[in-house]
C-alpha positions in Angstrom: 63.9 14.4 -18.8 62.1 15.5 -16.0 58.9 15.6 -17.9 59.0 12.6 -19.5 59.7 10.9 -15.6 56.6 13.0 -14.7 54.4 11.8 -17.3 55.5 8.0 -16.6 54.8 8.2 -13.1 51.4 9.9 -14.2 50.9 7.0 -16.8 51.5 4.3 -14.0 49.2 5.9 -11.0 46.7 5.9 -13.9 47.0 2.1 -14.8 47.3 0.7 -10.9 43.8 3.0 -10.6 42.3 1.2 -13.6 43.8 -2.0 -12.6 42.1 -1.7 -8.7 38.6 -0.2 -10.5 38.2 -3.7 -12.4 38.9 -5.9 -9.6 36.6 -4.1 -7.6 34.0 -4.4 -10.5 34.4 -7.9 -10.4 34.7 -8.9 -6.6 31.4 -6.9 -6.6 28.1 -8.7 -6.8 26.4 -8.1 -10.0 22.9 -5.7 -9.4 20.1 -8.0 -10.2 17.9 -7.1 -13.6 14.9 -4.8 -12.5 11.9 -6.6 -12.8 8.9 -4.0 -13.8 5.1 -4.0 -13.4 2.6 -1.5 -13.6 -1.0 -2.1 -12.2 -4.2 -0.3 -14.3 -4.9 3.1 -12.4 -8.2 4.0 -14.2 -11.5 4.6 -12.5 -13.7 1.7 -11.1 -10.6 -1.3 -11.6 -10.5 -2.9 -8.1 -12.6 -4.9 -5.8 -10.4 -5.4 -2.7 -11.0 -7.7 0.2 -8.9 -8.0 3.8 -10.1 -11.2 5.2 -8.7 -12.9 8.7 -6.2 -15.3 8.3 -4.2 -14.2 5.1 -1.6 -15.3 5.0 -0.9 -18.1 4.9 -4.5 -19.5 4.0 -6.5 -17.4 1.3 -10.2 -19.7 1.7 -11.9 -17.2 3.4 -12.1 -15.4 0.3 -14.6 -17.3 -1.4 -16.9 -16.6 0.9 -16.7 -12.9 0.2 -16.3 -13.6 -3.7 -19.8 -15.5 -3.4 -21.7 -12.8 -1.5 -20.2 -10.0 -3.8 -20.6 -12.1 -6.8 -17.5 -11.4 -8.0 -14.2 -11.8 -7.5 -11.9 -9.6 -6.1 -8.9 -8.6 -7.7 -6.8 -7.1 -5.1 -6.3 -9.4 -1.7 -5.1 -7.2 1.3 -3.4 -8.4 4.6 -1.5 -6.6 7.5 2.3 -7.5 7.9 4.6 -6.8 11.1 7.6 -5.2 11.1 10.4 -8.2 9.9 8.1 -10.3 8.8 9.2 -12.0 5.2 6.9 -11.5 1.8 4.7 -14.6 1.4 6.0 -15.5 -1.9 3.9 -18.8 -2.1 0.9 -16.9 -0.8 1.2 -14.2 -3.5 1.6 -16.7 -6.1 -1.9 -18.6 -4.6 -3.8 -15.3 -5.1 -1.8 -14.8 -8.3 -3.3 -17.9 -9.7 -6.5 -16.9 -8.6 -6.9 -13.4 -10.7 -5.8 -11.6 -7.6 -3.0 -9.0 -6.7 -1.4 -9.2 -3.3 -1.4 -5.6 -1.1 0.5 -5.6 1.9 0.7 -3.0 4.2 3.6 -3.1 6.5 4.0 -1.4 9.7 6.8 -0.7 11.8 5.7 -2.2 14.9 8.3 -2.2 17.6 10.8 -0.8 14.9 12.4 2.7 15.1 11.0 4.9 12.3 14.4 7.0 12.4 16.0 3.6 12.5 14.1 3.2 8.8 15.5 6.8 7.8 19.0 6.1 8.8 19.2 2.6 7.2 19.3 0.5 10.5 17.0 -2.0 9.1 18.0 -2.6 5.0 19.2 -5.9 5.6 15.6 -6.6 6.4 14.5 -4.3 3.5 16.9 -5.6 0.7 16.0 -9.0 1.7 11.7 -8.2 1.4 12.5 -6.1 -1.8 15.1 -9.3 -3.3 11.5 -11.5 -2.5 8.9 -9.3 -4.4 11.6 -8.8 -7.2 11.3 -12.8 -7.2 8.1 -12.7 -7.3 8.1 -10.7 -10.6 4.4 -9.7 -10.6 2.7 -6.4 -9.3 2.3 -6.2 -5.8 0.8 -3.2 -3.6 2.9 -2.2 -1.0 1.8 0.4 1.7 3.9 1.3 4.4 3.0 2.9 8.1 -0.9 3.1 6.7 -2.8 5.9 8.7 0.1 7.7 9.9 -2.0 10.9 10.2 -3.9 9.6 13.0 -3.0 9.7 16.6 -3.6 5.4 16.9 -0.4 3.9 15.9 3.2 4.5 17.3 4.6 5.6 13.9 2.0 8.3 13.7 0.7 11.3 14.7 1.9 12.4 18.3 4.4 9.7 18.2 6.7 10.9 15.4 7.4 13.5 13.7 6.1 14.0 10.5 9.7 14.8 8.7 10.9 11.5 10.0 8.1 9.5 8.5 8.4 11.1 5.2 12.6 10.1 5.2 11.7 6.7 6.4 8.8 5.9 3.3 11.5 7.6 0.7 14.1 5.4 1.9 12.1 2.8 1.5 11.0 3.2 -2.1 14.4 4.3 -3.0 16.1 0.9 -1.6 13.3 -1.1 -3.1 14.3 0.7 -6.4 17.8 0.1 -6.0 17.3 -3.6 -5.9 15.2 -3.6 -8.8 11.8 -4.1 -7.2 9.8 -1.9 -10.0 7.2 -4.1 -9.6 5.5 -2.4 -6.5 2.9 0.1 -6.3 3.0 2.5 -3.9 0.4 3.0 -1.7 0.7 6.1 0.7 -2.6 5.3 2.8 -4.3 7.6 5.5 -6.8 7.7 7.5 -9.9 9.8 6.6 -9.8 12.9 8.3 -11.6 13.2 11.8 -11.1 14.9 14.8 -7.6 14.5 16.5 -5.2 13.6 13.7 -2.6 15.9 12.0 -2.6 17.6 8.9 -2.6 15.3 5.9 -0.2 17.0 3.8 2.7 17.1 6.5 2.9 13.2 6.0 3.1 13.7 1.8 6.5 12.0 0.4 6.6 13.6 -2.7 4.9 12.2 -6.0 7.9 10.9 -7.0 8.1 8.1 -4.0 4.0 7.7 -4.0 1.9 5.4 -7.4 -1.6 5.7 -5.5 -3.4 7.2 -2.7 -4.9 5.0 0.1 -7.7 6.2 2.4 -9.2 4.2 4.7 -12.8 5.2 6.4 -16.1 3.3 7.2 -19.2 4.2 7.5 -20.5 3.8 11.5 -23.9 5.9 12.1 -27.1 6.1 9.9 -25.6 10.3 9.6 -22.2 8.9 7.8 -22.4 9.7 4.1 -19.6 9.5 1.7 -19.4 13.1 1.7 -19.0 13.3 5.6 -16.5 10.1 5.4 -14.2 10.6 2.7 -15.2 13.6 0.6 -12.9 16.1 2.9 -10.4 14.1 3.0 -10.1 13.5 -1.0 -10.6 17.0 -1.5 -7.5 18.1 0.9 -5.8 15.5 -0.9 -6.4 17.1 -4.3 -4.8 20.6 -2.8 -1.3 18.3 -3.0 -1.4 15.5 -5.5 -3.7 14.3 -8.2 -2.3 10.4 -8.2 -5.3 8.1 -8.7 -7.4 7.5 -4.8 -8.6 3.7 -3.7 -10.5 3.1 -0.8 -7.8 1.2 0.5 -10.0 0.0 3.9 -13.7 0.5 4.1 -16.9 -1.1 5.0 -20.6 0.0 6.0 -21.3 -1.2 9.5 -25.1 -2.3 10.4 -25.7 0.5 12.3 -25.3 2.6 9.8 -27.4 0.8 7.7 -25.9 -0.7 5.3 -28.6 -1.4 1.9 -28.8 2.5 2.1 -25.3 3.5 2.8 -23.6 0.6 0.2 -25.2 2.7 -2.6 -24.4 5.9 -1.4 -20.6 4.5 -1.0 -20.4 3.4 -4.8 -22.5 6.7 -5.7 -19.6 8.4 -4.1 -16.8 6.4 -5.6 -18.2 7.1 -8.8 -18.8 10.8 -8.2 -15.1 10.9 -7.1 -13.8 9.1 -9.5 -12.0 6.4 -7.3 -10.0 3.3 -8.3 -12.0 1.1 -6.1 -12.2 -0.4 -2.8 -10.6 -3.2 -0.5 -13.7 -3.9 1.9 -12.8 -4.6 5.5 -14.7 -8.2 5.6 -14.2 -8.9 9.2 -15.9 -8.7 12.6 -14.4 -6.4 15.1 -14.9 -7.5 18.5 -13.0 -5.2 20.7 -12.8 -1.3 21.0 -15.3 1.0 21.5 -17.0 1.1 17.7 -17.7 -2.8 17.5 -18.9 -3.6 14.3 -19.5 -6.3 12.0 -18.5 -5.4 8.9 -19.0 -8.8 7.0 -21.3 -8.7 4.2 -21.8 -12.4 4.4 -23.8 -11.7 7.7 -26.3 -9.6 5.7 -28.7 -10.5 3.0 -29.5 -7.0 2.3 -26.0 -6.0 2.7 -24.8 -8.6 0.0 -27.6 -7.4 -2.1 -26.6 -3.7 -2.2 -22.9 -4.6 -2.4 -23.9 -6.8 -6.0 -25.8 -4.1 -7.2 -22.8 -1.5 -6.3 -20.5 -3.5 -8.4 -22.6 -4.0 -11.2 -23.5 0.0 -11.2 -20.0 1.5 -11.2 -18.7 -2.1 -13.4 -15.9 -2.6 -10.7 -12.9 -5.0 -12.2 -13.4 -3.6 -16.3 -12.1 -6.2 -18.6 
């Protein structure tokens, strides 16, 4: 008798538990479908721009389209911390053959803050817009965190710290289904003063591409001086697919010459592409304009760049 009162009371326990499972299951919001994209990683695929005033306005990239005589198929802008995805801006360069790449910074956030989840109402809500969205988007996140320049990078936090704040990240963008990004882990190309590269490396399973960013400011600069240490420490760690996710060739430099030694490099390297920085820089110590459409010879050697390496295959 005693056994059979046991195995009741056992029987009920069980039934109230399924019976509080299933409401929970349905007071719970349902997880929204994953929406998936994956961008073309083989050599030579993207021209890239970063032109001023992107968002909200994307005009300023005909310009560059006409003096490339191409164009681009990756748009990049830089966006603060809290700032919303431009939805209606993506879908603009959408309709225009163009991908939107975003890097976002934590400016005047906490980068443990990111690691310990004090900002994922911010997060799910970004993540719930590019999910939206439903097309591929490039998303970098604390770009050039090796170098000494920005307050989430080197000197200013740890290394560890930044590495649990980009996982976090990716994970809770995964989490709300955002598939549909590729992840840029962008540096700066090595130079005297940052930290080592590989203390700032996620993990291949929270990084799609490799970003560096370098330019080209003295007749000496070479492709092999700018970027071909840098690749090649980043080769000891990973082999995910490189871009030239922030480049240019300054005047000073000289920039018919140094254009074709870029693409020569790009093609010796085996990069994705490039996003050039088409925009005049007039503060700081190295003040350069980096716009082609200021340089006949410049637009020249970019065109013929493009048409040797066949940037943007069909």
């Amino acid at each position: 008798m005693k056994s059979r009162l046991v195995t009741l009371l056992a029987v009920a326990i069980a039934a109230v538990a399924v019976i509080f499972a299933g409401a929970r299951l349905l007071s719970a919001p349902a997880r929204p479908p994953a929406v998936h994209a994956e961008l073309p990683a083989r050599p030579a695929s993207y021209l890239g721009v970063y032109e001023g005033g992107g968002p909200p306005s994307a005009a300023a990239i005909a310009g560059f389209a006409r003096a490339a005589g191409r164009r681009p198929n990756l748009v990049g802008y830089f966006s603060g911390w809290a700032e919303r995805f431009p939805a209606s801006y993506a879908l603009t360069v959408r309709r225009r053959g163009m991908i939107p790449f975003v890097q976002i910074d934590p400016s005047f956030a906490s980068v443990a803050g990111i690691a310990s989840g004090a900002y994922d109402g911010y997060l799910r809500a970004y993540a719930d817009s590019v999910r939206g969205y439903g097309y591929g988007v490039v998303i970098g996140f604390g770009h050039e965190m090796n170098a000494p320049w920005y307050s989430w990078g080197y000197g200013h936090v740890p290394p560890a710290t930044f590495v649990a704040a980009w996982r976090h990240i990716v994970t809770l963008f995964r989490g709300q289904g955002a598939d549909n990004v590729t992840w840029l882990w962008t540096i700066n190309a090595d130079v005297a003063g940052s930290g080592p590269i590989a203390d700032w490396w996620p993990g291949a399973r929270y990084v799609t591409w490799v970003g560096i960013d370098g330019f080209y400011y003295r007749q000496s600069d070479t492709f092999a001086t700018v970027f071909g240490p840098t690749i090649d420490q980043v080769r000891t760690f990973t082999a995910k697919p490189v871009l030239l996710a922030e480049t240019a060739v300054g005047p000073e430099a000289g920039q018919f010459a140094k254009i074709g030694n870029l693409f020569r490099g790009m093609s010796d390297y085996q990069t994705l592409g490039l996003v050039w920085f088409d925009v005049r820089q007039d503060h700081g110590v190295l003040q350069q304009d980096w716009r082609i459409e200021d340089s006949r010879a410049a637009e020249a050697a970019l065109k013929l760049g493009i048409s040797g390496l066949n940037l943007i295959r069909s």
